[in-house]
C-alpha positions as CSV (number, residue, x, y, z in Angstrom):
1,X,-47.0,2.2,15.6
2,X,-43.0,1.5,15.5
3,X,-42.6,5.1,17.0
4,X,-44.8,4.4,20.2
5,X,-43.5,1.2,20.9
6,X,-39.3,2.5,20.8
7,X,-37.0,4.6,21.9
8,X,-34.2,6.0,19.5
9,X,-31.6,3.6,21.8
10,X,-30.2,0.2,22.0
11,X,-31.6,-0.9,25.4
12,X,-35.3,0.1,23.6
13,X,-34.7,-2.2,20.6
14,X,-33.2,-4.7,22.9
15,X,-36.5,-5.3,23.8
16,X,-37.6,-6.4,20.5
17,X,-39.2,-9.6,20.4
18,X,-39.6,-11.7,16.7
19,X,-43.5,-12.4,15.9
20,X,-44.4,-16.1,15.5
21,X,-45.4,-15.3,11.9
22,X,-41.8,-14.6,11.1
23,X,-40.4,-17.7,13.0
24,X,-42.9,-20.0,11.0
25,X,-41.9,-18.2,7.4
26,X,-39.7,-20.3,5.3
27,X,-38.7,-17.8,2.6
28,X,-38.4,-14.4,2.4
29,X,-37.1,-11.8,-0.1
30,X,-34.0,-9.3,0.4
31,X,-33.1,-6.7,-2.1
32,X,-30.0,-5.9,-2.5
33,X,-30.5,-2.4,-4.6
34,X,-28.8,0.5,-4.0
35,X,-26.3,3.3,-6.2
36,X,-24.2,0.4,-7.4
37,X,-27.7,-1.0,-9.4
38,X,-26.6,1.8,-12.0
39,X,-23.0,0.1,-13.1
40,X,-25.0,-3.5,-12.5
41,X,-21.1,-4.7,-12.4
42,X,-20.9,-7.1,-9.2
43,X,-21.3,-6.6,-5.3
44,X,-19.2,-4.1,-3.2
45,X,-18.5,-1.8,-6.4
46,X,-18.0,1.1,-4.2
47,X,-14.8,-0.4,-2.6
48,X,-13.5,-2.3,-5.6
49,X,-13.8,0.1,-8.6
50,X,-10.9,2.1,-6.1
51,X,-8.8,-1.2,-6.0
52,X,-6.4,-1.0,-9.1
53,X,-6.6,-3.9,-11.4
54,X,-9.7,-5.7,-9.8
55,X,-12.4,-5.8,-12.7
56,X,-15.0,-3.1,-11.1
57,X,-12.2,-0.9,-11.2
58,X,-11.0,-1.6,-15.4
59,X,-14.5,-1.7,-15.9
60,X,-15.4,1.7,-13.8
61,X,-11.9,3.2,-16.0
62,X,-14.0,2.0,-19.4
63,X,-17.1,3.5,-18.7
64,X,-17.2,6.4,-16.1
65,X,-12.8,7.5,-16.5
66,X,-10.7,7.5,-13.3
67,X,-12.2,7.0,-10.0
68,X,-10.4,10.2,-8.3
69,X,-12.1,11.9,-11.6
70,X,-15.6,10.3,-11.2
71,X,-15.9,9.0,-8.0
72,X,-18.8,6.6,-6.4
73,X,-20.6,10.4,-5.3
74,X,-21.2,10.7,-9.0
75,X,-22.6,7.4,-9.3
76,X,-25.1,8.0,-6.2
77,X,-25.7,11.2,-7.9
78,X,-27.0,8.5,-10.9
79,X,-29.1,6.3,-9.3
80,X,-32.3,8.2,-9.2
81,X,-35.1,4.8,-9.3
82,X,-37.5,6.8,-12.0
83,X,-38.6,3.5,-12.2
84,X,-39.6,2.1,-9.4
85,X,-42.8,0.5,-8.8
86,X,-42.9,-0.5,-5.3
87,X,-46.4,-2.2,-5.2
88,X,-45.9,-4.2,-8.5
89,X,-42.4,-5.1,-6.8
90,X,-44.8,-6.2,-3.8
91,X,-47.1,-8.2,-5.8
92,X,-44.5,-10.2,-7.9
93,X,-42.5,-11.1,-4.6
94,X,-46.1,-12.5,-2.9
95,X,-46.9,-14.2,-6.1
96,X,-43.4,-15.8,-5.6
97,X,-44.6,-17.4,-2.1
98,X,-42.3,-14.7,0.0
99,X,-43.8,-13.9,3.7
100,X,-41.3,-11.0,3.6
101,X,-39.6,-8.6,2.5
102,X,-36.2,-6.6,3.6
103,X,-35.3,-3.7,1.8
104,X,-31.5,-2.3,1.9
105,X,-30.9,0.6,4.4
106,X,-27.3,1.1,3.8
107,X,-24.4,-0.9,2.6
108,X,-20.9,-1.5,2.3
109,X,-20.8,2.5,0.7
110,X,-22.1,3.9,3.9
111,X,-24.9,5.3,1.4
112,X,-28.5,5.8,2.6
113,X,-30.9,4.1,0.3
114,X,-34.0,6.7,2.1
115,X,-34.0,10.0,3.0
116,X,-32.0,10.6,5.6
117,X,-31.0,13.9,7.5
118,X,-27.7,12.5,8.1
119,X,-26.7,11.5,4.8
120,X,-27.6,14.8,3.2
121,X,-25.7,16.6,6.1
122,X,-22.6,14.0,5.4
123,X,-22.8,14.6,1.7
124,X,-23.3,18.5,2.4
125,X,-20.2,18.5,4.3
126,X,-18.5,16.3,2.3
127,X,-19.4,18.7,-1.0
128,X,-17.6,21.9,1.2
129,X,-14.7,20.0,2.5
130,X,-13.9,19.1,-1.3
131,X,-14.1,23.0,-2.5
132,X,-12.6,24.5,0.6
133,X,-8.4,24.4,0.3
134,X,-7.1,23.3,4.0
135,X,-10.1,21.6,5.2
136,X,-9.9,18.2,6.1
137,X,-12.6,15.8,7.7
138,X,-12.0,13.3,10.8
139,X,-14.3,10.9,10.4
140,X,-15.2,9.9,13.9
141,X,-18.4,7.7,13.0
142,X,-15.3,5.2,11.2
143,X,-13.5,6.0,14.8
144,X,-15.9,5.2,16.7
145,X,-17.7,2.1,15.0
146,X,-14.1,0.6,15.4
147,X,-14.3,0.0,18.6
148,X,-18.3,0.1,19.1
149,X,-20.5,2.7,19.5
150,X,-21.5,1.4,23.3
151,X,-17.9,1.0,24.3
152,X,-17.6,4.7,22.9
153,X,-20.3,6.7,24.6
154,X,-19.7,7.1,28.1
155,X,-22.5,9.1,30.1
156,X,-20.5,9.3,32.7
157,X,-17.5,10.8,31.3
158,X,-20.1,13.3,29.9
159,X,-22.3,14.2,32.6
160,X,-18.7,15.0,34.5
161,X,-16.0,16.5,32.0
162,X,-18.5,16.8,29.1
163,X,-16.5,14.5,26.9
164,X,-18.4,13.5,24.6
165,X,-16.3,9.5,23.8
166,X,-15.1,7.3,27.1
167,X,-12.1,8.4,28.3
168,X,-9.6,5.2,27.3
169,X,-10.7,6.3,24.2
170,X,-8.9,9.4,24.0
171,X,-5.1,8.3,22.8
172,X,-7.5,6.7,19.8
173,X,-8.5,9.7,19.2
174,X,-5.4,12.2,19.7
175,X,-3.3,9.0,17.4
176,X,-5.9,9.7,14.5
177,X,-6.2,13.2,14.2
178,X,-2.3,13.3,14.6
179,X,-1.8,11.1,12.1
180,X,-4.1,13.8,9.8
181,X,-1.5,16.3,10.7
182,X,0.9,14.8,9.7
183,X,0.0,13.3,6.8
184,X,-0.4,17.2,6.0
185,X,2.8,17.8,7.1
186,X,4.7,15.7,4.3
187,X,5.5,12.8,7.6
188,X,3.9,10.1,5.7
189,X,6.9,7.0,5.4
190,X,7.7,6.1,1.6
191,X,7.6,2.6,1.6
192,X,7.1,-0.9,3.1
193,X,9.7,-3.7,3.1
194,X,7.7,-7.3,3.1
195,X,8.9,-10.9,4.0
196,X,7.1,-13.5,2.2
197,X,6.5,-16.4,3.9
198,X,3.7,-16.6,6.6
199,X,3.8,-12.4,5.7
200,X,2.5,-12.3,2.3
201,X,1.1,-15.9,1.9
202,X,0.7,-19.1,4.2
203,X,3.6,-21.4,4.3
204,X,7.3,-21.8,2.8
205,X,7.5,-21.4,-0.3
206,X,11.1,-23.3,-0.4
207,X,9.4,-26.5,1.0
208,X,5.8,-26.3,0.3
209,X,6.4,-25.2,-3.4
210,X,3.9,-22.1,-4.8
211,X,1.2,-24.6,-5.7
212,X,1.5,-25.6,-1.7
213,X,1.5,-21.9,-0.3
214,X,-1.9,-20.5,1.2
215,X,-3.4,-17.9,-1.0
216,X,-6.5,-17.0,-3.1
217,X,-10.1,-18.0,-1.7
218,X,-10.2,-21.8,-0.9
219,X,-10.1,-21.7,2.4
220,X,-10.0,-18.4,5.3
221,X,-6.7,-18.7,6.0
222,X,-5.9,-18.0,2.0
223,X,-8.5,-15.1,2.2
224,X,-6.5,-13.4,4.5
225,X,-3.4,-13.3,2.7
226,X,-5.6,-12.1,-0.3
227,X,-6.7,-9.5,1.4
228,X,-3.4,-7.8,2.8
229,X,-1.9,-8.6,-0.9
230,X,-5.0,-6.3,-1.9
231,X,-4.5,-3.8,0.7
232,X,-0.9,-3.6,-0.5
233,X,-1.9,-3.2,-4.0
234,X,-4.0,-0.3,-3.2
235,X,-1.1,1.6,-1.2
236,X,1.1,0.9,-4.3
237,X,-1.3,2.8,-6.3
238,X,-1.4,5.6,-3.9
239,X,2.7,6.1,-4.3
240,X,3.7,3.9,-1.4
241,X,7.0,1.6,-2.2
242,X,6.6,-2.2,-1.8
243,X,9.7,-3.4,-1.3
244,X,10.7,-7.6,-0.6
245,X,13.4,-9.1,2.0
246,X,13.2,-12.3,2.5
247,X,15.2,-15.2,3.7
248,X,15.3,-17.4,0.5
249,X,16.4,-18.2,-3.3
250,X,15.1,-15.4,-5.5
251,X,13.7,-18.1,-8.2
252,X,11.8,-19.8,-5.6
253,X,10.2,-16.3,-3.9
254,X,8.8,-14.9,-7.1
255,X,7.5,-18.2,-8.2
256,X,4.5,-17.5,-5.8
257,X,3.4,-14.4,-7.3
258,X,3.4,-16.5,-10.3
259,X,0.2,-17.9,-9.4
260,X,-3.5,-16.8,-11.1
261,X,-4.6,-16.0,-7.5
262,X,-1.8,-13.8,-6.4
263,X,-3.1,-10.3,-6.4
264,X,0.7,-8.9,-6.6
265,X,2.9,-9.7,-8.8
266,X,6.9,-9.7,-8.9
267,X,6.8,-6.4,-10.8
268,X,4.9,-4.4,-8.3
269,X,8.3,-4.9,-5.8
270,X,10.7,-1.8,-6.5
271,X,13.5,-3.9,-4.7
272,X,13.4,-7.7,-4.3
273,X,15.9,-9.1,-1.9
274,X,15.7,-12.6,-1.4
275,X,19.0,-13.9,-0.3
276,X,20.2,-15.8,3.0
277,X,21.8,-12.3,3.9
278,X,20.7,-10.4,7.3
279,X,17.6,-9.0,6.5
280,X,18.4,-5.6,8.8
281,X,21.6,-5.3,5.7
282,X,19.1,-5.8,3.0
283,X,16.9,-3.6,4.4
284,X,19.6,-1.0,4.4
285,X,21.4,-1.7,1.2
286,X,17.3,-1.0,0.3
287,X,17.0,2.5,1.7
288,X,20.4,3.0,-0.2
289,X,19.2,1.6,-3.9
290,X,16.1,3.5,-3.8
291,X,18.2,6.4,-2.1
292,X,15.4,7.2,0.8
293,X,16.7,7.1,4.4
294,X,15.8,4.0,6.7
295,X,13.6,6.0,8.9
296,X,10.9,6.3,5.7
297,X,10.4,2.1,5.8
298,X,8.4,0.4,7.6
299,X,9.3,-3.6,8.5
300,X,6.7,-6.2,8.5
301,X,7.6,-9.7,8.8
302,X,5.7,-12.6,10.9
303,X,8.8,-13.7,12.9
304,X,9.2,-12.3,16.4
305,X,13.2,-12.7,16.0
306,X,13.3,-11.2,12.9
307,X,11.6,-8.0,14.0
308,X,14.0,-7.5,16.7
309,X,17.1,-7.7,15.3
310,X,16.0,-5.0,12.8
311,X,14.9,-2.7,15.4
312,X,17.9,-3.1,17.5
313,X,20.1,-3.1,14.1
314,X,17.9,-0.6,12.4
315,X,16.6,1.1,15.3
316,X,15.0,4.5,12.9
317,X,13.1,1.8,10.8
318,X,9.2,1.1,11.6
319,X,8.4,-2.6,13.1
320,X,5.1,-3.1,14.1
321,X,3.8,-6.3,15.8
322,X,2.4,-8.7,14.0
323,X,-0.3,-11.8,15.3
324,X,-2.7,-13.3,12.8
325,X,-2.6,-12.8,9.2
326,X,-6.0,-11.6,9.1
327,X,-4.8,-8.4,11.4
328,X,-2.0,-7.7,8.9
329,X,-4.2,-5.2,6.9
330,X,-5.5,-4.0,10.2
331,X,-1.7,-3.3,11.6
332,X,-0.6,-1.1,8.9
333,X,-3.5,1.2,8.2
334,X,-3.9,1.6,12.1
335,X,-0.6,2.4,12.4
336,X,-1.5,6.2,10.4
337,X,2.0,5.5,8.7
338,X,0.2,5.9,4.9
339,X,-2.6,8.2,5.8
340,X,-3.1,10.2,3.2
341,X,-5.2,13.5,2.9
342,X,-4.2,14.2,-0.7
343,X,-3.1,12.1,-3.5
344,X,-1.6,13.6,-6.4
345,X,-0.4,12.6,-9.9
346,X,3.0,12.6,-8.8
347,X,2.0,10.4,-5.9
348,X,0.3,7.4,-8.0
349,X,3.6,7.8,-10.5
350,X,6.2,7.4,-7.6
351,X,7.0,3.9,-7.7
352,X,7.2,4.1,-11.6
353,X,9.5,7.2,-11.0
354,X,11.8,5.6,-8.7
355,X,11.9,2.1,-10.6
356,X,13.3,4.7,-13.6
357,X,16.1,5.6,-11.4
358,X,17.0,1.8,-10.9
359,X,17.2,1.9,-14.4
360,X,19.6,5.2,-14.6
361,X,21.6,4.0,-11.6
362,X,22.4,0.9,-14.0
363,X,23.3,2.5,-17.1
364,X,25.7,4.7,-14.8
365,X,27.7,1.5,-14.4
366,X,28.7,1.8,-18.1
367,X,30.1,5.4,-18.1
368,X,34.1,6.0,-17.1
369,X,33.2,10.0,-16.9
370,X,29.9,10.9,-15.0
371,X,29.4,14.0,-17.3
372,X,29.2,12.2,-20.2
373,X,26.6,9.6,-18.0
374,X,24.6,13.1,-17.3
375,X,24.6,14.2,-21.3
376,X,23.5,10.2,-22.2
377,X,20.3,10.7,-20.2
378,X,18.9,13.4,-22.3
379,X,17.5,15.5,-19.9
380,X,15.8,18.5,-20.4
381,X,13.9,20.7,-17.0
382,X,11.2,22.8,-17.1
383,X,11.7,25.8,-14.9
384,X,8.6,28.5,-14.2
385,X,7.3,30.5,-10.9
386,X,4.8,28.6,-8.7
387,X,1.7,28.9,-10.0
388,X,-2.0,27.4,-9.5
389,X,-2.1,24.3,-11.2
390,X,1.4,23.7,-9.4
391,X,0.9,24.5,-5.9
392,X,-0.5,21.5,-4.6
393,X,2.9,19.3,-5.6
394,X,4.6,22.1,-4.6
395,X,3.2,22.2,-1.2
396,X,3.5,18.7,-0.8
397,X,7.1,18.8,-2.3
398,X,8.1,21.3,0.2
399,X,6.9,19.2,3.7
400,X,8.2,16.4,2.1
401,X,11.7,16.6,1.7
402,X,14.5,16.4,4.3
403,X,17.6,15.8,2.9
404,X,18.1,18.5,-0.2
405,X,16.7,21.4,2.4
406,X,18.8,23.8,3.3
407,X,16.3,25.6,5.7
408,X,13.7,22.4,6.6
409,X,11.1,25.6,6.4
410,X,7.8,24.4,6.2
411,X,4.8,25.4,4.4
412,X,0.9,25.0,4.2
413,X,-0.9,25.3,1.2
414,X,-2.1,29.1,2.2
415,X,0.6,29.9,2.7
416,X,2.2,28.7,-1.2
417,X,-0.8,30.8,-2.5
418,X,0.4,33.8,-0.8
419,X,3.3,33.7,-1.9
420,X,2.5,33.7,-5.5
421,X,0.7,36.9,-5.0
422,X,3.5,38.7,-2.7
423,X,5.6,40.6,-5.8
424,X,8.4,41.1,-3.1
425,X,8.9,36.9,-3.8
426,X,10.6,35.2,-5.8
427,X,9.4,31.5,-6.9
428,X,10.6,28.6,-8.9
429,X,10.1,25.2,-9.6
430,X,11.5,22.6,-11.7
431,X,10.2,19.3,-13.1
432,X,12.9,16.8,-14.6
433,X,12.7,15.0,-17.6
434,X,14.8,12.1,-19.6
435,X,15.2,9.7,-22.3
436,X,13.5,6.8,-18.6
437,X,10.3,9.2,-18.2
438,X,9.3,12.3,-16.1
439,X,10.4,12.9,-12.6
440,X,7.9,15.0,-11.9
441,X,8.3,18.4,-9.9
442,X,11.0,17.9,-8.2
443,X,12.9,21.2,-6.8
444,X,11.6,24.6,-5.3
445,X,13.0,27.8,-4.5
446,X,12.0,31.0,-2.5
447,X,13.3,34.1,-2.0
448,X,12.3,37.4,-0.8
449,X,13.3,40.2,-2.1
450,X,14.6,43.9,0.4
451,X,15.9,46.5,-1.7
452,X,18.5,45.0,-3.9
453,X,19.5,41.9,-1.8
454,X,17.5,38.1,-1.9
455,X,17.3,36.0,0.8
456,X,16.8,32.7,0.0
457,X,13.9,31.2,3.0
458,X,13.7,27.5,1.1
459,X,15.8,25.5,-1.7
460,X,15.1,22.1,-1.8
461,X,14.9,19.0,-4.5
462,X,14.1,15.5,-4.1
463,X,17.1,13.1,-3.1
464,X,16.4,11.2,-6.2
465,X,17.0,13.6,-8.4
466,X,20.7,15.1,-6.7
467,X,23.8,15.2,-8.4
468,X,21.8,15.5,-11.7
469,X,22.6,19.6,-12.0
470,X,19.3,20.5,-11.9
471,X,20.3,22.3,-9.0
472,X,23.0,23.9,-11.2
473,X,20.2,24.8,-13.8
474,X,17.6,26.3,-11.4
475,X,20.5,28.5,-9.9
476,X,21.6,29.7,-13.2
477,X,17.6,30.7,-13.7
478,X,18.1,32.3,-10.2
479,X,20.9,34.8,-11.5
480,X,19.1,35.6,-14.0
481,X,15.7,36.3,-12.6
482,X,18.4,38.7,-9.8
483,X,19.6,40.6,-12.8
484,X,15.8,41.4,-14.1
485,X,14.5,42.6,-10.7
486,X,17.7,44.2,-9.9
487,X,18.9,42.1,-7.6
488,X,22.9,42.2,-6.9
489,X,23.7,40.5,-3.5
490,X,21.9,36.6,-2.9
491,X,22.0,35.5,0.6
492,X,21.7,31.7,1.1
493,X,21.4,30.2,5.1
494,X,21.9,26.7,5.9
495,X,20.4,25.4,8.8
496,X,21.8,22.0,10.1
497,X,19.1,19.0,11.0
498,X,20.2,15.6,11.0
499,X,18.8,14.8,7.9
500,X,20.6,17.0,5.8
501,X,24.2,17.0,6.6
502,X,24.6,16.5,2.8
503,X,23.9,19.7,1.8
504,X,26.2,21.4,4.4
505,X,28.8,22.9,2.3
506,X,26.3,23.0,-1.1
507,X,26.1,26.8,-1.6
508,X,30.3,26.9,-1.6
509,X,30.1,24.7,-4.1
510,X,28.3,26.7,-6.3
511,X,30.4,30.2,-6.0
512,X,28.9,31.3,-2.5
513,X,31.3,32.8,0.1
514,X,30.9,31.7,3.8
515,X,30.1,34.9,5.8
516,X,29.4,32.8,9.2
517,X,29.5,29.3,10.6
518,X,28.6,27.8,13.4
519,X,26.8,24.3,15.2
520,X,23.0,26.2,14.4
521,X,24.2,27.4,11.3
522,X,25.9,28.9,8.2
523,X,25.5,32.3,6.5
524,X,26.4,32.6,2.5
525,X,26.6,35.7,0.2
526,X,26.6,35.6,-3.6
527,X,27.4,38.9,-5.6
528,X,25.6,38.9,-8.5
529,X,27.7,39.4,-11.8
530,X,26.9,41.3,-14.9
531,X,27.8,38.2,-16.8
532,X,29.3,34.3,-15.9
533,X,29.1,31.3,-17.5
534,X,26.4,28.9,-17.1
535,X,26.6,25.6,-14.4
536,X,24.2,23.8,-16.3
537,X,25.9,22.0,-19.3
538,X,24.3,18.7,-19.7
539,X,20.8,19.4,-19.9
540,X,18.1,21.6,-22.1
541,X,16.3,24.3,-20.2
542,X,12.9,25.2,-21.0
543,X,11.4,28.2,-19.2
544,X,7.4,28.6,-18.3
C-alpha cells in the first residue's frame, strides 16, 4: 500500500498526514537495536570506542584490541540477530499496552539495520578502497547532508550544465576534495596553539576560580566546551600537537584541567605558556621549543583582538574566526587543516616523540661540550633500504618535511614502491633511537645510479632530529653502499625553497666540493675514496 500512496521524494512524503489512532496513543515502543547491541557497552559506541580514553573505547581496547585493528565494520560484521523473534517481540510489547512500535533504520554509525542496496554498495566500496594503495573516498553524502540535501540538489543547475550539486556549492566542494590532496601531499599543519578562557572552557579562570568555569554537562553552554576538549583529544591521538598560550598565571590555568569533568588534562599540552607575555611571542618562542616553523600552527582564541595581532605579527600562522563555542569543533575540522587520509604508528606517537625532545633539549643545558651531550643520549640508528612494511612512513616522511630537503622532491606511494623494485636505485632509511624513546623513521635517501656516478634525487630527515649526526651515519652507510655497487663519483643538488635555507651549505659540510652555484641552485660532487674515516662517532649503527 505505502508504495502506491508515495513517491521516492520529499514533496511526496510532505504530504503525509498522522492517523488519529496515532494522535490518541499514549505510549509506544522504540527500539534502539542495532551493531552496537553486540558490545551492549552504552549508546553511540561507534563514535566513542574511536575517542581515546572515553570508556567505550578502554573497554572496546579490553575486548576487541585497537580500533584501527578491529574497527566498528568488524563489529557489524558480528551482529547477525540469530535470535530474533520478531512476533514474540510483537506480542510482549502489546502485552505491555504499546499502540506502536518504531524499529531503528539507521543510527549515529550510518549503518543500515535492513537490507539495503546502498549499504552493501557503501560497504563494497568501502572493502576495495581499503585493499587498493592510492585510493581514497570523498564522501559527498557527509558533504552534502552538511548543508542539506534540498539546498544541494539543484534541477536547474542540472538540466543546464549537468551538475549534479547547486552551483554555490561548488567552492564546498573544490575546498574538500583539496583538502584530500593535500592531506596526501604531507600539507597537513602539526599542531594547534589554544587560549583557555572562553576557548577551552566558559569563563576566567583567574576570577571565577576552576570550580566557577563552565565545563562538563550541567548546563549547554558546558556541553559545548566538553565537546571541543573531546574533539581536541581525538586530534591528539591522531599526532596533532596541542599546544597552550594564554594570558594568565600558570598555577591558575592548569588548575582547570584539574577538574573530574575536564576531558584534557595539563599533560596532553606539549608547551604550556601562560604568562602576561604577547601571545604572537609565545606563539613563536612555541614553534621554536618544539622546533616546527610558525606556518605548521594554527591559532584559536575567542578574542577578536587577540587574533589580529597574531595574524599581523605572525602573518604565516593559521587564525580562523571564532563565534560560539559550540562552532569551535565545527571551525577546525572544516577548516581541512588535520584531514587525515592515513594515520600511522608514527603519527599517534608524535606528540610523545616530540615531548622526548623537550626532555633532551633540557638535559643539553647540562653539557659544556655538545659531543659529549650526543654520546650521553645513547643513541643507536637503524639503517636498511626502503622496503614494504616501511613505505608507508616513508612516503609520508618524504611529503612531509620541508626544512632538512635538499631537493623538496615529492613522492606518492606508487611511486616509493617502484623504486624498491628499480635495481638502478639506491634507498635508505633510518629510524633513531635513545636512552628518551624511539624517534621513529626519521631520514630517507635516494639515489640513482648511471654507470659509476650516483645522483642523489632526495635526502631529507625530520627537523627534530638535526644536528644529531644521523645525517653523518646514514652518509657514511652511503659510501659504503657506493663502494659495493661500484660507485666512485656522488653528485648531491640543492635546490633552494624558503623553507630550507638551513641546509644550503650542508653537503660542504660533509666533504662535498661545490661544482656550481647560483639563486635556483647548487651543484656538489663527492669522489668516493677507497678508505676514510667514519663521521658518525657518537652513535651505534645497526644495519637491516
Amino acid at each position: 500500500r505505502t508504495k502506491s500512496m508515495f513517491e521516492p521524494s520529499f514533496e511526496s512524503l510532505r504530504q503525509y498526514q498522522c492517523p488519529d489512532w496515532f494522535r490518541d496513543a499514549k505510549f509506544g515502543i522504540w527500539s534502539h537495536w542495532g551493531p552496537q547491541s553486540v558490545p551492549m557497552f552504552g549508546d553511540w559506541y561507534a563514535r566513542n570506542m574511536y575517542i581515546q580514553d572515553t570508556e567505550q573505547y578502554l573497554y572496546h581496547l579490553r575486548h576487541y584490541g585497537h580500533p584501527s585493528k578491529f574497527g566498528y565494520k568488524d563489529i557489524c560484521a558480528l551482529w547477525k540477530a540469530e535470535n530474533f523473534d520478531p512476533d514474540g517481540l510483537m506480542a510482549l510489547y502489546h502485552k505491555a499496552g504499546a499502540r506502536y512500535f518504531v524499529a531503528q533504520a539507521m543510527h549515529h554509525d550510518h549503518f543500515f539495520n535492513y537490507p539495503s542496496k546502498l549499504n552493501r554498495m557503501n560497504a563494497m566500496l568501502a572493502d576495495w578502497a581499503a585493499a587498493t594503495p592510492n585510493f581514497y573516498l570523498h564522501d559527498l553524502c557527509w558533504l552534502s547532508a552538511s548543508v542539506g540535501v534540498d539546498n544541494w540538489c539543484a534541477p536547474a543547475a542540472w538540466y543546464a550544465y549537468k551538475y549534479a550539486l547547486d552551483m554555490q556549492y561548488i567552492p564546498l566542494l573544490c575546498h574538500s576534495v583539496a583538502n584530500i590532496i593535500k592531506s596526501i601531499f604531507g600539507k597537513n599543519k602539526k599542531g594547534v596553539v589554544l587560549d583557555l578562557d572562553n576557548t577551552l572552557w566558559g569563563g576566567v579562570i583567574g576570577d571565577d576560580g576552576p570550580e566557577g568555569i563552565e565545563l562538563g554537562n550541567e548546563t549547554p553552554t558546558g556541553m559545548a566546551y566538553t565537546a571541543f576538549q573531546s574533539y581536541l583529544k581525538e586530534l591528539s591521538g591522531m599526532g596533532v600537537l596541542l599546544n597552550v598560550c594564554s594570558k594568565n598565571e600558570e598555577a591558575a590555568a592548569k588548575a582547570g584541567f584539574e577538574r573530574a569533568d575536564s576531558v584534557l588534562k595539563a599533560d596532553d599540552f606539549l608547551c604550556f605558556k601562560a604568562n602576561w607575555e604577547p601571545k604572537s611571542r609565545n606563539i613563536d618562542a612555541i614553534a621554536g621549543e618544539i622546533n616546527i616553523l610558525p606556518d605548521s600552527l594554527v591559532f584559536l582564541d575567542d578574542n577578536p583582538a587577540e587574533r589580529e595581532i597574531v595574524r599581523q605579527e605572525l602573518p604565516t600562522v593559521t587564525v580562523p574566526e571564532l563565534a560560539a563555542p559550540e562552532e569551535y569543533a565545527r571551525v577546525l575540522d572544516r577548516g581541512g587543516w588535520f584531514e587525515a587520509t592515513a594515520v600511522s604508528a608514527d603519527d599517534r606517537r608524535r606528540g610523545e616523540m616530540y615531548r622526548q625532545n623537550l626532555q633532551r633539549a633540557a638535559a643539553r643545558q647540562s653539557f659544556g661540550n655538545y659531543e659529549d651531550y650526543l654520546r650521553s643520549l645513547e643513541m643507536r640508528c637503524e639503517l636498511g633500504p626502503f622496503d614494504t612494511p616501511h613505505a608507508e612512513r616513508i612516503t609520508q616522511l618524504i611529503n612531509k618535511t620541508n626544512q632538512f630537503n635538499l631537493t623538496t622532491r615529492r613522492y606518492t606511494a606508487a611511486e616509493v614502491e617502484a623504486l624498491m623494485n628499480d635495481p638502478a636505485c639506491v634507498t635508505l632509511y633510518g629510524r633513531l633511537l635513545d636512552k628518551f624513546g624511539d624517534n621513529g623513521i626519521v631520514t630517507a635517501l635516494i639515489g640513482r645510479q648511471t654507470g659509476d656516478a650516483l645522483d642523489i634525487e632526495l635526502w631529507i630527515m625530520s627537523c627534530r632530529t638535526f644536528k644529531r649526526n644521523l645525517e653523518y651515519a646514514l652518509f657514511d652507510r652511503l659510501v659504503d653502499v657506493c663502494r659495493e655497487r661500484g660507485i666512485k663519483t656522488i653528485n648531491g643538488i640543492y635546490l633552494p625553497t624558503a623553507k630550507n635555507l638551513l641546509v644550503a651549505d650542508f653537503y660542504a659540510t660533509i666533504g662535498f666540493e661545490k661544482i656550481s652555484g647560483g639563486e635556483t641552485g647548487s651543484v656538489f660532487r663527492y669522489t668516493v675514496p677507497a678508505e676514510r674515516t667514519p663521521l658518525n662517532t657518537v652513535m651505534e649503527t645497526v644495519l637491516l
